[in-house]
mmCIF file as gemmi writes it, N, C-alpha and C atoms, coordinates in Angstrom:
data_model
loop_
_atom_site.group_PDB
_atom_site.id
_atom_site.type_symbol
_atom_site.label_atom_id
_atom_site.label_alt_id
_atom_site.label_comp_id
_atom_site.label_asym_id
_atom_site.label_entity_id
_atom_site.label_seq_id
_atom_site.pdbx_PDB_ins_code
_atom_site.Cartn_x
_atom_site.Cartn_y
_atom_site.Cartn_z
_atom_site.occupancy
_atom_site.B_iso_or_equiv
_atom_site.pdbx_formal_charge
_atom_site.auth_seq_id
_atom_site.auth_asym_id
_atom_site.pdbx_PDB_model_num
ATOM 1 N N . UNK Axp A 1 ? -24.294 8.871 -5.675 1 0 ? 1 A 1
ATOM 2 C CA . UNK Axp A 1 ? -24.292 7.531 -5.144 1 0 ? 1 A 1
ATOM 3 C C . UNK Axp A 1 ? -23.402 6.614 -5.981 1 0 ? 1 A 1
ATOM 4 N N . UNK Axp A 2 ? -23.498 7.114 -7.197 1 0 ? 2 A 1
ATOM 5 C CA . UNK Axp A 2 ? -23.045 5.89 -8.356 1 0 ? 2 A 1
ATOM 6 C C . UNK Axp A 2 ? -21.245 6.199 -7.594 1 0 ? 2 A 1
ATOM 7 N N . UNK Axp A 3 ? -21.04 7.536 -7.92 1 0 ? 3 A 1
ATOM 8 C CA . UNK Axp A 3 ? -19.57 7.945 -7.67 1 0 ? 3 A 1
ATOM 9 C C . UNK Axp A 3 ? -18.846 6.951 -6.728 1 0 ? 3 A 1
ATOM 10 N N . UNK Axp A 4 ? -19.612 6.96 -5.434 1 0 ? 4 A 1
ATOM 11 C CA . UNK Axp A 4 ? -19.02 6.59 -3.963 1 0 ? 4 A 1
ATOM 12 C C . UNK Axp A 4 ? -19.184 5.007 -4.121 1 0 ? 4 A 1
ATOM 13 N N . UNK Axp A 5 ? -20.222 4.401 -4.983 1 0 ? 5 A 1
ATOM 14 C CA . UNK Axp A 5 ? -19.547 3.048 -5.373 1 0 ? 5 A 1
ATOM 15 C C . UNK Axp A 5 ? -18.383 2.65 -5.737 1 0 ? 5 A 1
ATOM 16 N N . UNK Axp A 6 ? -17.968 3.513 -7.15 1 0 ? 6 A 1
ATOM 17 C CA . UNK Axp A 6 ? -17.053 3.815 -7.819 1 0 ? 6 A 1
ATOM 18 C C . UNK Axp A 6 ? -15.856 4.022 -7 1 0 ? 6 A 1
ATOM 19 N N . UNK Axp A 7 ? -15.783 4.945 -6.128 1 0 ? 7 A 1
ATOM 20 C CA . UNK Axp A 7 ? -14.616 4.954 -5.271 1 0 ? 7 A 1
ATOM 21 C C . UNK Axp A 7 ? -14.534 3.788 -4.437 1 0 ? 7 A 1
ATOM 22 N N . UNK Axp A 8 ? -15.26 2.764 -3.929 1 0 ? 8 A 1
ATOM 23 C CA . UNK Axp A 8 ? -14.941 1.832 -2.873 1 0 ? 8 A 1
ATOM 24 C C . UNK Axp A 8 ? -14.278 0.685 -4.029 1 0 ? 8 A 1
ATOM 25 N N . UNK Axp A 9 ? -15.083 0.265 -5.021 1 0 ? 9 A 1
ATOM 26 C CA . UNK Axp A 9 ? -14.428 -1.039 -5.823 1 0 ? 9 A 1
ATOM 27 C C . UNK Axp A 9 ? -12.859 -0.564 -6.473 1 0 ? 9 A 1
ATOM 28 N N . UNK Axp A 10 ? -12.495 0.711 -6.365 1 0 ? 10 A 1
ATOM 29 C CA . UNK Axp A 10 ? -11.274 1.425 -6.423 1 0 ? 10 A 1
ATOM 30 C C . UNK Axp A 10 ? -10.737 1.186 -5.274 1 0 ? 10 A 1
ATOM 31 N N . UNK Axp A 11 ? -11.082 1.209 -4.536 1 0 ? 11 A 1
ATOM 32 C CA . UNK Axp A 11 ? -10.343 1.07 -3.126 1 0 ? 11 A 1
ATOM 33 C C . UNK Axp A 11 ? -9.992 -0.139 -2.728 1 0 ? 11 A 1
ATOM 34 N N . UNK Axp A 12 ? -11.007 -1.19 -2.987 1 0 ? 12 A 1
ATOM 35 C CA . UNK Axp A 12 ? -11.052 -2.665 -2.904 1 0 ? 12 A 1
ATOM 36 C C . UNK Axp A 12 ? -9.981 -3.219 -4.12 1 0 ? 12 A 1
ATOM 37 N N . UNK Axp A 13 ? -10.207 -2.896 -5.178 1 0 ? 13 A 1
ATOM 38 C CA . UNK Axp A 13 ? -8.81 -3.485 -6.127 1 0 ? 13 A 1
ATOM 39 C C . UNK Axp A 13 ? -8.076 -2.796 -5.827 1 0 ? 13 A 1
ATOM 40 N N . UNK Axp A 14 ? -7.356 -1.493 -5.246 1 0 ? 14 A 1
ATOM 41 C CA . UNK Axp A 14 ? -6.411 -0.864 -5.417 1 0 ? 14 A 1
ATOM 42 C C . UNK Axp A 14 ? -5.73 -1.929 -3.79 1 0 ? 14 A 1
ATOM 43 N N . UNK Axp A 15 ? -5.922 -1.946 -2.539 1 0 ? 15 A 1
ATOM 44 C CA . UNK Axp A 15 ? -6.397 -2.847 -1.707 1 0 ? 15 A 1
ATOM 45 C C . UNK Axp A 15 ? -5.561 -4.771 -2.13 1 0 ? 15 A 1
ATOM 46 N N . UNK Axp A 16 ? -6.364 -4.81 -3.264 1 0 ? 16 A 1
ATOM 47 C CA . UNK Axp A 16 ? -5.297 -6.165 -3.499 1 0 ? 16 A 1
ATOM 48 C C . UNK Axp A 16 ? -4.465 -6.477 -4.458 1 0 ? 16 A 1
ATOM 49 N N . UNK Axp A 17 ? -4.625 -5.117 -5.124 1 0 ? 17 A 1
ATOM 50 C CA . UNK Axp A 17 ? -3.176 -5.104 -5.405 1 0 ? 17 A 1
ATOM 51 C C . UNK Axp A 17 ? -2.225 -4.9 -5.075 1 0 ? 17 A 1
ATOM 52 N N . UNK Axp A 18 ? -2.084 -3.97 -3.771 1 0 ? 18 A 1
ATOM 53 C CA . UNK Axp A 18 ? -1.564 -3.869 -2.991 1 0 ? 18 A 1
ATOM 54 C C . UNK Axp A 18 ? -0.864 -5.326 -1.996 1 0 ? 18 A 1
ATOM 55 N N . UNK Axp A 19 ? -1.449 -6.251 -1.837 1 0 ? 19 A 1
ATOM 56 C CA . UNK Axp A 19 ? -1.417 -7.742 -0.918 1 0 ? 19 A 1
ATOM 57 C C . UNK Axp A 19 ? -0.993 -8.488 -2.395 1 0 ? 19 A 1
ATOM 58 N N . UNK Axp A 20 ? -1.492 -8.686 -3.742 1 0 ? 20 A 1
ATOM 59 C CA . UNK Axp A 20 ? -1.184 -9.309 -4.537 1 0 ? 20 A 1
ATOM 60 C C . UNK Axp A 20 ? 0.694 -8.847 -4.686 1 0 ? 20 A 1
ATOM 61 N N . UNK Axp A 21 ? 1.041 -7.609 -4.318 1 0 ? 21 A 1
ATOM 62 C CA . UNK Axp A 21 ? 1.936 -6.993 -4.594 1 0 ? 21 A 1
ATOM 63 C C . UNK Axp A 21 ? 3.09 -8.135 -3.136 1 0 ? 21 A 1
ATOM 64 N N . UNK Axp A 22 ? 2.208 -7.835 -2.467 1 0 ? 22 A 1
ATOM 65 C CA . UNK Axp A 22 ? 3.575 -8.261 -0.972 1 0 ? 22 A 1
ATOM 66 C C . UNK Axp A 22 ? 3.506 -9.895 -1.054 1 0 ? 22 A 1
ATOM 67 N N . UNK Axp A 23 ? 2.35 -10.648 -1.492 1 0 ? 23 A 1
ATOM 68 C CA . UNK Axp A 23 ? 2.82 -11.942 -1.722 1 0 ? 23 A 1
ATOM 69 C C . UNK Axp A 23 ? 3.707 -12.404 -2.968 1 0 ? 23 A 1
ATOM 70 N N . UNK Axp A 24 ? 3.454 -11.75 -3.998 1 0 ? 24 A 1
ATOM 71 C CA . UNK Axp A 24 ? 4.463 -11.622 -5.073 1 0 ? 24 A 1
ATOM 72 C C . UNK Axp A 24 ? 5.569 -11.483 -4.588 1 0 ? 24 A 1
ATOM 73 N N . UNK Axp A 25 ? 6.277 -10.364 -2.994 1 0 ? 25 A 1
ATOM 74 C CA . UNK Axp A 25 ? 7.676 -10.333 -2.554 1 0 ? 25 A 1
ATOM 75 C C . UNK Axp A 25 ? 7.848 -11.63 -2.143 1 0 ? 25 A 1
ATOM 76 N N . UNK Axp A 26 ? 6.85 -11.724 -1.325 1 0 ? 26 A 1
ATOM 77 C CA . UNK Axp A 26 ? 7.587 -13.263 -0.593 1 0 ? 26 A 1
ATOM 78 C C . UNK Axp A 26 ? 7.436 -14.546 -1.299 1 0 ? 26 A 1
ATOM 79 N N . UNK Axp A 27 ? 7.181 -14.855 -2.135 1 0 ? 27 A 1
ATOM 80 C CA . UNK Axp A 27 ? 7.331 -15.212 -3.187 1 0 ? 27 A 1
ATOM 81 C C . UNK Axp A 27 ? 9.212 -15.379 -3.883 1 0 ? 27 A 1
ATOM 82 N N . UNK Axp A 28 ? 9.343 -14.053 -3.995 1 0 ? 28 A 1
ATOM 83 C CA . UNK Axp A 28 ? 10.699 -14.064 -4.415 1 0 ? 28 A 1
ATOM 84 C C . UNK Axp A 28 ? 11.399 -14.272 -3.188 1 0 ? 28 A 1
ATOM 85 N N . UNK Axp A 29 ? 10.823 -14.445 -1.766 1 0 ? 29 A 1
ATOM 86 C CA . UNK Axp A 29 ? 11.775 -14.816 -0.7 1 0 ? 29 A 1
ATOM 87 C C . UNK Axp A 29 ? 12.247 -16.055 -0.856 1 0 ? 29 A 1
ATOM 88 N N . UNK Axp A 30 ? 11.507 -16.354 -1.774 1 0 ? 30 A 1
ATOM 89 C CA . UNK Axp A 30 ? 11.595 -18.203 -1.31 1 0 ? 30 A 1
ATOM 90 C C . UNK Axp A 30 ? 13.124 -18.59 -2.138 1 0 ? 30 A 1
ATOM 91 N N . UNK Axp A 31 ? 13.433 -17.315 -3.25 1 0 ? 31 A 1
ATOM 92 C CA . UNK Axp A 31 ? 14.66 -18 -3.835 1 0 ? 31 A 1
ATOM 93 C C . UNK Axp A 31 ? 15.978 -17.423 -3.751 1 0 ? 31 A 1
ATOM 94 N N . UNK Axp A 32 ? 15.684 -17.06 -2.036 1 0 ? 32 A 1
ATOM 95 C CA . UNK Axp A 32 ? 17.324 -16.52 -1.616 1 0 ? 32 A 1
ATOM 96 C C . UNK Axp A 32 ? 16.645 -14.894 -1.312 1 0 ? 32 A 1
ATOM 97 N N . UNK Axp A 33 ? 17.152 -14.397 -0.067 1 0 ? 33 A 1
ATOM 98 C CA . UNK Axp A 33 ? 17.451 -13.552 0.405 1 0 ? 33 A 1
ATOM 99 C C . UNK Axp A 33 ? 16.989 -12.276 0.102 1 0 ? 33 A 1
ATOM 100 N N . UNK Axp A 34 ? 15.8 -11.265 0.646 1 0 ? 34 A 1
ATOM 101 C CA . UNK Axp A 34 ? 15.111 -10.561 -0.792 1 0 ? 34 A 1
ATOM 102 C C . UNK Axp A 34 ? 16.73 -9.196 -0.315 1 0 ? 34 A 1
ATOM 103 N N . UNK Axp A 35 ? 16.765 -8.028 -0.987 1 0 ? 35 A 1
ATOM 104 C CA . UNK Axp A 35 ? 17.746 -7.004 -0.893 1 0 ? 35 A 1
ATOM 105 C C . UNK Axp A 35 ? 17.025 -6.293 -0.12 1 0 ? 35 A 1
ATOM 106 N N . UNK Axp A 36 ? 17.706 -4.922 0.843 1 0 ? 36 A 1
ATOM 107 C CA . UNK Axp A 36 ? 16.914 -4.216 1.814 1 0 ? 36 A 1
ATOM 108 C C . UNK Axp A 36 ? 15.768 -3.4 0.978 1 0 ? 36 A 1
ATOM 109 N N . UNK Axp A 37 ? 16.03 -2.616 -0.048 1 0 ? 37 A 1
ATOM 110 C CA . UNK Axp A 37 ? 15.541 -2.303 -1.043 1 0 ? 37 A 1
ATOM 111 C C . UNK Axp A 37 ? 13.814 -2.679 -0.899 1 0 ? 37 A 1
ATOM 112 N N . UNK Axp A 38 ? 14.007 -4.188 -1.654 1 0 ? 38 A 1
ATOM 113 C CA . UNK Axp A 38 ? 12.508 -4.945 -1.475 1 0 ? 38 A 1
ATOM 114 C C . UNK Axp A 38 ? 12.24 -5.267 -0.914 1 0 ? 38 A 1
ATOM 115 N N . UNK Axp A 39 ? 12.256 -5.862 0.167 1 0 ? 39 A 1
ATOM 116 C CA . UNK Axp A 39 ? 12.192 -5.767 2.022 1 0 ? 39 A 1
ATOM 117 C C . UNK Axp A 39 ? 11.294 -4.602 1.947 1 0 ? 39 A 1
ATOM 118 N N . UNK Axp A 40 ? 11.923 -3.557 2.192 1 0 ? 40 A 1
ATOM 119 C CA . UNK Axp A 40 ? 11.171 -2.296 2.075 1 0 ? 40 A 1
ATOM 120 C C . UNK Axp A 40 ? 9.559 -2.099 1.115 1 0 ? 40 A 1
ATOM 121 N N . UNK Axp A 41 ? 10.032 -2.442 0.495 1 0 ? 41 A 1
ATOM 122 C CA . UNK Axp A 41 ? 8.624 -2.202 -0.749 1 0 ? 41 A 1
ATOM 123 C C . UNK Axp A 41 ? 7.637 -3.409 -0.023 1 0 ? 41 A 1
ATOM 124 N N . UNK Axp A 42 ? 8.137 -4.802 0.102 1 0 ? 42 A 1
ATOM 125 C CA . UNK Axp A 42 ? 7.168 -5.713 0.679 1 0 ? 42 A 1
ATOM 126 C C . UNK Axp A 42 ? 6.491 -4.973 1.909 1 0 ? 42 A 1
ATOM 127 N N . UNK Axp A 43 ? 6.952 -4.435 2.894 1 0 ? 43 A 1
ATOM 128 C CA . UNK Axp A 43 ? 6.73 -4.019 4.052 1 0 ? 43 A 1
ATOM 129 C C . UNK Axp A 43 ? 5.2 -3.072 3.499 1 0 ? 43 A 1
ATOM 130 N N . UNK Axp A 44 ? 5.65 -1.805 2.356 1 0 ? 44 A 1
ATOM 131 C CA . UNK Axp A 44 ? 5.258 -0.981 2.166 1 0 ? 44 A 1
ATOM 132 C C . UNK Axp A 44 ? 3.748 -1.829 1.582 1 0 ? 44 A 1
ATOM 133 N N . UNK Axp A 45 ? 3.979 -2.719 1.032 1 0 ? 45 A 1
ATOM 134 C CA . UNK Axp A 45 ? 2.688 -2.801 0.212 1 0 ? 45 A 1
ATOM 135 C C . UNK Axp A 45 ? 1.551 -3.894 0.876 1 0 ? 45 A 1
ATOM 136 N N . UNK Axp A 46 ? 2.239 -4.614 2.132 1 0 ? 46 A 1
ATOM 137 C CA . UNK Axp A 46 ? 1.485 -5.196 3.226 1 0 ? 46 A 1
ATOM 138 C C . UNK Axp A 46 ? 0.755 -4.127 4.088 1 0 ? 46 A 1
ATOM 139 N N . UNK Axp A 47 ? 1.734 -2.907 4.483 1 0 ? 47 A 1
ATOM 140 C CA . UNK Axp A 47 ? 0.964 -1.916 5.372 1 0 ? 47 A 1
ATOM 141 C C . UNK Axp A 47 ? -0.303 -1.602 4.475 1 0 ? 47 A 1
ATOM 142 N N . UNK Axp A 48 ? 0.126 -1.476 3.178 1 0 ? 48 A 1
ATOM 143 C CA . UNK Axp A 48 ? -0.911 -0.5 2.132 1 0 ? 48 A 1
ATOM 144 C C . UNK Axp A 48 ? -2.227 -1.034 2.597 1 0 ? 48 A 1
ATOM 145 N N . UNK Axp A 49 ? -1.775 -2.33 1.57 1 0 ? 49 A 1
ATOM 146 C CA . UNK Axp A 49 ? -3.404 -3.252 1.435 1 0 ? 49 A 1
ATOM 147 C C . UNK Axp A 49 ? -3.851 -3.248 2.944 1 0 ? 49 A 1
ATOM 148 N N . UNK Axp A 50 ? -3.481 -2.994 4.094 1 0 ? 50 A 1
ATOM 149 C CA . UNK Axp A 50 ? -3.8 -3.294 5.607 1 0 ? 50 A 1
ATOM 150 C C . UNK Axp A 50 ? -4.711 -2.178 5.834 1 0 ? 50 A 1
ATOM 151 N N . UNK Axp A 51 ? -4.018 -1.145 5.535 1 0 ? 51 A 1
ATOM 152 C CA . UNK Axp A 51 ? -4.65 0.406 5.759 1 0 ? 51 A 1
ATOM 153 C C . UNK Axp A 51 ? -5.726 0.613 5.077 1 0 ? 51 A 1
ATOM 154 N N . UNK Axp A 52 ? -5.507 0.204 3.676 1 0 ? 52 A 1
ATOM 155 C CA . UNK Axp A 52 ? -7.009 0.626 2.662 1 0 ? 52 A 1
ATOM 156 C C . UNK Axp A 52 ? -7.993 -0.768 3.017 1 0 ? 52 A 1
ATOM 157 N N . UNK Axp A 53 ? -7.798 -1.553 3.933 1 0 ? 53 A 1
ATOM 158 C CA . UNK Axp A 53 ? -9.024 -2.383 4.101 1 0 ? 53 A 1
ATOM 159 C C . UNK Axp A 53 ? -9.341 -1.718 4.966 1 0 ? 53 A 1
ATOM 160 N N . UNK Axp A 54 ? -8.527 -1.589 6.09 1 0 ? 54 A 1
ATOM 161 C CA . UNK Axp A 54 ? -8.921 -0.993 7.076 1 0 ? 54 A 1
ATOM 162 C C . UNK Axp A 54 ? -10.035 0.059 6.862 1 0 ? 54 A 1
ATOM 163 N N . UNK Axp A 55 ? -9.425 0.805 6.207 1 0 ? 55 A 1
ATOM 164 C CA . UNK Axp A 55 ? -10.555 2.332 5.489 1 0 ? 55 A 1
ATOM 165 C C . UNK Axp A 55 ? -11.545 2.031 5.422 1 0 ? 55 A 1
ATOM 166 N N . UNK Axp A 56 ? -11.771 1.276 4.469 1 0 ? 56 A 1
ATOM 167 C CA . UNK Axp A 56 ? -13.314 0.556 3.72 1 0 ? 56 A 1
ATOM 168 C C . UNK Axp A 56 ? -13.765 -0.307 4.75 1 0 ? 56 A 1
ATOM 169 N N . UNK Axp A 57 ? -13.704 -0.676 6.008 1 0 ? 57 A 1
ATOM 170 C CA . UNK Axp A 57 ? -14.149 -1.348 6.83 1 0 ? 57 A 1
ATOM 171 C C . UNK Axp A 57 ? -14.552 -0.483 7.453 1 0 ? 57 A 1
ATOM 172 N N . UNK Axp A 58 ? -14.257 0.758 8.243 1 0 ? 58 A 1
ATOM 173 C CA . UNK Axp A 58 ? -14.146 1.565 8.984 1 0 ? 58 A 1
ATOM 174 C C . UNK Axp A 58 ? -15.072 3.185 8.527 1 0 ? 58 A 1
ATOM 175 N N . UNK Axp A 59 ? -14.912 2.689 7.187 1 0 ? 59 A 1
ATOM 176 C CA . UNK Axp A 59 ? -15.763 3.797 6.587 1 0 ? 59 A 1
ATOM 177 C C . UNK Axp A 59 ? -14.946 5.407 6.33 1 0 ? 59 A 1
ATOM 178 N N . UNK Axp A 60 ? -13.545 5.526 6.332 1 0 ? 60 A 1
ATOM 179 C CA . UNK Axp A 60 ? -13.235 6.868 6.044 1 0 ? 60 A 1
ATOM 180 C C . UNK Axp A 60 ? -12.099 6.373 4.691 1 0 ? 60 A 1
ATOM 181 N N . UNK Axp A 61 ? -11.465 7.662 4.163 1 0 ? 61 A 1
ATOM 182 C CA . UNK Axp A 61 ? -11.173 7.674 2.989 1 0 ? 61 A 1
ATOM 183 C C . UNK Axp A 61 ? -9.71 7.542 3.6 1 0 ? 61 A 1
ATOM 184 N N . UNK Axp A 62 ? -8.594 6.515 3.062 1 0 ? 62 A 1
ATOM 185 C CA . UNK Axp A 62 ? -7.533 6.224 3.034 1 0 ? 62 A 1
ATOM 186 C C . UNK Axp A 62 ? -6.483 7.316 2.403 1 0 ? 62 A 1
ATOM 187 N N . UNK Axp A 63 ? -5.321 7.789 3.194 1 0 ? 63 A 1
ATOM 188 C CA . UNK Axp A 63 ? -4.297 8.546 2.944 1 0 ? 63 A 1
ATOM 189 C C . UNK Axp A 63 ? -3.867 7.965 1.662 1 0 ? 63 A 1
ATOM 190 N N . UNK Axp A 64 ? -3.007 9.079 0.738 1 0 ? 64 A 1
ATOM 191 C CA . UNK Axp A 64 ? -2.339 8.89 -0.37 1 0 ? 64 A 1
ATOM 192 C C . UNK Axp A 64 ? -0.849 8.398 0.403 1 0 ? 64 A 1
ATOM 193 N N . UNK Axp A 65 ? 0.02 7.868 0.101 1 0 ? 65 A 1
ATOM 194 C CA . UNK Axp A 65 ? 1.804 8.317 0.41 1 0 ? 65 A 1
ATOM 195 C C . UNK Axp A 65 ? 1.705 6.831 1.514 1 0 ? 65 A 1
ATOM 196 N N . UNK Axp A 66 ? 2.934 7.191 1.768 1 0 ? 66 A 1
ATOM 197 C CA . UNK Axp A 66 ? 3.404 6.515 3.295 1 0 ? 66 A 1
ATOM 198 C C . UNK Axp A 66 ? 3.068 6.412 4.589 1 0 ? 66 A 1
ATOM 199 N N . UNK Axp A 67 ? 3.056 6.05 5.42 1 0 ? 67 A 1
ATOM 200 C CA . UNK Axp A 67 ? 2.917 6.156 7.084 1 0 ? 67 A 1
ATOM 201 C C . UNK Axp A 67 ? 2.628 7.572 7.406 1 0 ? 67 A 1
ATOM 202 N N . UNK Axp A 68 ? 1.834 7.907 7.796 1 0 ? 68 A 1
ATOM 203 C CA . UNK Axp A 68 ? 1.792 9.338 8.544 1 0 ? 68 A 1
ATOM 204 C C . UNK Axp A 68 ? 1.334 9.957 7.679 1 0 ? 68 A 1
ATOM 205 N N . UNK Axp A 69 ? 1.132 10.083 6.556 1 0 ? 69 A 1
ATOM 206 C CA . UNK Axp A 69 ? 0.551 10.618 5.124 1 0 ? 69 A 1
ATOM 207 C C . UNK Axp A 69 ? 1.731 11.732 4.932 1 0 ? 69 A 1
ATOM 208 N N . UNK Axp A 70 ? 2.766 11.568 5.277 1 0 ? 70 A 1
ATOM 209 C CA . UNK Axp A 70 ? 3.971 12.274 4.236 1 0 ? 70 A 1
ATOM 210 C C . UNK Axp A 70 ? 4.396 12.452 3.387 1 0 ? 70 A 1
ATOM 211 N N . UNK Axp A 71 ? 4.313 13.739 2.308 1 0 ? 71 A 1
ATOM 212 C CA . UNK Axp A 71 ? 4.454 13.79 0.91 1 0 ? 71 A 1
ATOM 213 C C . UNK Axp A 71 ? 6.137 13.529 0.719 1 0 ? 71 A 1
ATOM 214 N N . UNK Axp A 72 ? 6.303 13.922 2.178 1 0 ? 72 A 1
ATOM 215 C CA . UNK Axp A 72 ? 8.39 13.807 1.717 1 0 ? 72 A 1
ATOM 216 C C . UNK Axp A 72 ? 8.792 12.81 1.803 1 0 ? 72 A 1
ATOM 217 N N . UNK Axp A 73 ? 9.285 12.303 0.844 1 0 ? 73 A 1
ATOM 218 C CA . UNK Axp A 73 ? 9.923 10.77 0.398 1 0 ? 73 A 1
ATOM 219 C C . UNK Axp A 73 ? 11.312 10.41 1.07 1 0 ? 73 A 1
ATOM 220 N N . UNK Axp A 74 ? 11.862 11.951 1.963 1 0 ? 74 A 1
ATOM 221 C CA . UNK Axp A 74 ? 12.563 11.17 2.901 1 0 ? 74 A 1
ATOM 222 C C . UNK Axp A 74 ? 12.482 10.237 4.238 1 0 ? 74 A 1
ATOM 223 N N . UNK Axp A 75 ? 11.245 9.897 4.652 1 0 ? 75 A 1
ATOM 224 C CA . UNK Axp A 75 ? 11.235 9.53 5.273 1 0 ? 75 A 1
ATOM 225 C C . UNK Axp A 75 ? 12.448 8.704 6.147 1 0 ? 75 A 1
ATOM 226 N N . UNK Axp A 76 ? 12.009 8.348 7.379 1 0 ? 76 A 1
ATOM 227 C CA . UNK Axp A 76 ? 12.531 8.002 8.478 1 0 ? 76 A 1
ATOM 228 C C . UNK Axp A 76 ? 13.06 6.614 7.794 1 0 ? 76 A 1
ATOM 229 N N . UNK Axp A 77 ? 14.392 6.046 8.002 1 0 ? 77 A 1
ATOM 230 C CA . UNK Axp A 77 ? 14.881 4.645 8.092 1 0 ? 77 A 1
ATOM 231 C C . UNK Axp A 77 ? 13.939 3.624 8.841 1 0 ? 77 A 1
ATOM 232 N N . UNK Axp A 78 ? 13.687 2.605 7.843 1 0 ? 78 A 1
ATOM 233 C CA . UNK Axp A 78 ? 12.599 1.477 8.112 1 0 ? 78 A 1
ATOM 234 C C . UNK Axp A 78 ? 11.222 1.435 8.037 1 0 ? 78 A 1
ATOM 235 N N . UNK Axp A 79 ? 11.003 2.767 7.427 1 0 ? 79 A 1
ATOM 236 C CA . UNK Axp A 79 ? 10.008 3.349 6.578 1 0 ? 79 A 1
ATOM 237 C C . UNK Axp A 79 ? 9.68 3.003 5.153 1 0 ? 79 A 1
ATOM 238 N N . UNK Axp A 80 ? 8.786 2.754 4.223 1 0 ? 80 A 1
ATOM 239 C CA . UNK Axp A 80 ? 8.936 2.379 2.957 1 0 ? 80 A 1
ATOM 240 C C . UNK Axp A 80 ? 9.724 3.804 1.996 1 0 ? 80 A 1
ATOM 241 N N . UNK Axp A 81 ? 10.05 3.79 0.816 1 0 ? 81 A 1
ATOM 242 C CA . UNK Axp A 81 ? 10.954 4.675 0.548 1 0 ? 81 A 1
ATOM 243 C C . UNK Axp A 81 ? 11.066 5.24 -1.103 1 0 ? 81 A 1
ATOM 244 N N . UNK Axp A 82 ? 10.063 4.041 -1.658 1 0 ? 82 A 1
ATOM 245 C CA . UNK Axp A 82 ? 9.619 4.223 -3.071 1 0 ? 82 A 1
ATOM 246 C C . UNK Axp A 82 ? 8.831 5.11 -3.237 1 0 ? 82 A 1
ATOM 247 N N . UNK Axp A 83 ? 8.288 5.245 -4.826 1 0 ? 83 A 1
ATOM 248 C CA . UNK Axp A 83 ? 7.347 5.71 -5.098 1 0 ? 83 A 1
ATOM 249 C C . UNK Axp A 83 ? 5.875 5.408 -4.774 1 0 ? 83 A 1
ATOM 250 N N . UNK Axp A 84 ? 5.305 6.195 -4.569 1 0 ? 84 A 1
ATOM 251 C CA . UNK Axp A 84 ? 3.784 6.348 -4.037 1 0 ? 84 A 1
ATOM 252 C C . UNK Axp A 84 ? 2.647 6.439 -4.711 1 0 ? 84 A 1
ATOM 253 N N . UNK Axp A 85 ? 1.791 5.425 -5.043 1 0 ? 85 A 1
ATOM 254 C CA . UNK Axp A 85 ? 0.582 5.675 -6.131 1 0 ? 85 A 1
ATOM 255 C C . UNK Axp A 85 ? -0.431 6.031 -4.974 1 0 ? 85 A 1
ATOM 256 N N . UNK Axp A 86 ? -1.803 7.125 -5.532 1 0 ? 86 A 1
ATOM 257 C CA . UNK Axp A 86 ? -2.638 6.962 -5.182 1 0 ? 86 A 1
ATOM 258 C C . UNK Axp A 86 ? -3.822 7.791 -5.842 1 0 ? 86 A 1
ATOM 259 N N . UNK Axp A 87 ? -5.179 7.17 -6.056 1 0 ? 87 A 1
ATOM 260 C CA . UNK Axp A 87 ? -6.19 7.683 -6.623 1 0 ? 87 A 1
ATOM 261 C C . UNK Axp A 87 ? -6.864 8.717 -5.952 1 0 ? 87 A 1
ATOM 262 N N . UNK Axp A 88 ? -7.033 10.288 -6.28 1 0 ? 88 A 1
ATOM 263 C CA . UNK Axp A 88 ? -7.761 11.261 -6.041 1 0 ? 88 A 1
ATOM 264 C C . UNK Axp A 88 ? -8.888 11.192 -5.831 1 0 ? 88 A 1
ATOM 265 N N . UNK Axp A 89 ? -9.574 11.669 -4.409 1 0 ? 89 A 1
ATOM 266 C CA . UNK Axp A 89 ? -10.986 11.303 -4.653 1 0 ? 89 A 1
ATOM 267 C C . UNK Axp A 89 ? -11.521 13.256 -4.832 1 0 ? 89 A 1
């Protein structure tokens, strides 16, 4: 029981850091033009925090990676394209 606490307040900060992460981009929108680059990462870390609330609302355990839970970092153009954190459950 203790564990599966443990994993949700993980999920919940991991969650806004994720949103702390994409207002921090737009943020830097405000002083000129962000690069496609971070565009990208903002995108990536709005979907994040979206998905892992989603999870914890919904009650199942949130994918590691990108869209589609793809370990291959090539993904598709307009896709996020960075590196990928995520906690093992």
């Amino acid at each position: 029981m203790q564990v599966k606490i443990d994993m949700l307040l993980i999920y919940r900060n991991t969650a806004k850091t994720f949103y702390a992460a994409s207002i921090f981009f737009e943020i830097l929108n405000q002083f000129g033009q962000l690069q496609p680059d971070i565009e990208t990462k903002q995108k990536y870390a709005r979907w994040k925090a979206a998905e892992i609330r989603k999870a914890l609302k919904e009650g199942w355990s949130p994918e590691c990676g990108p869209p589609g839970g793809d370990k291959d970092l090539s993904v598709p153009s307009g896709s996020p394209t960075d590196t990928y954190v995520c906690f093992l459950t």
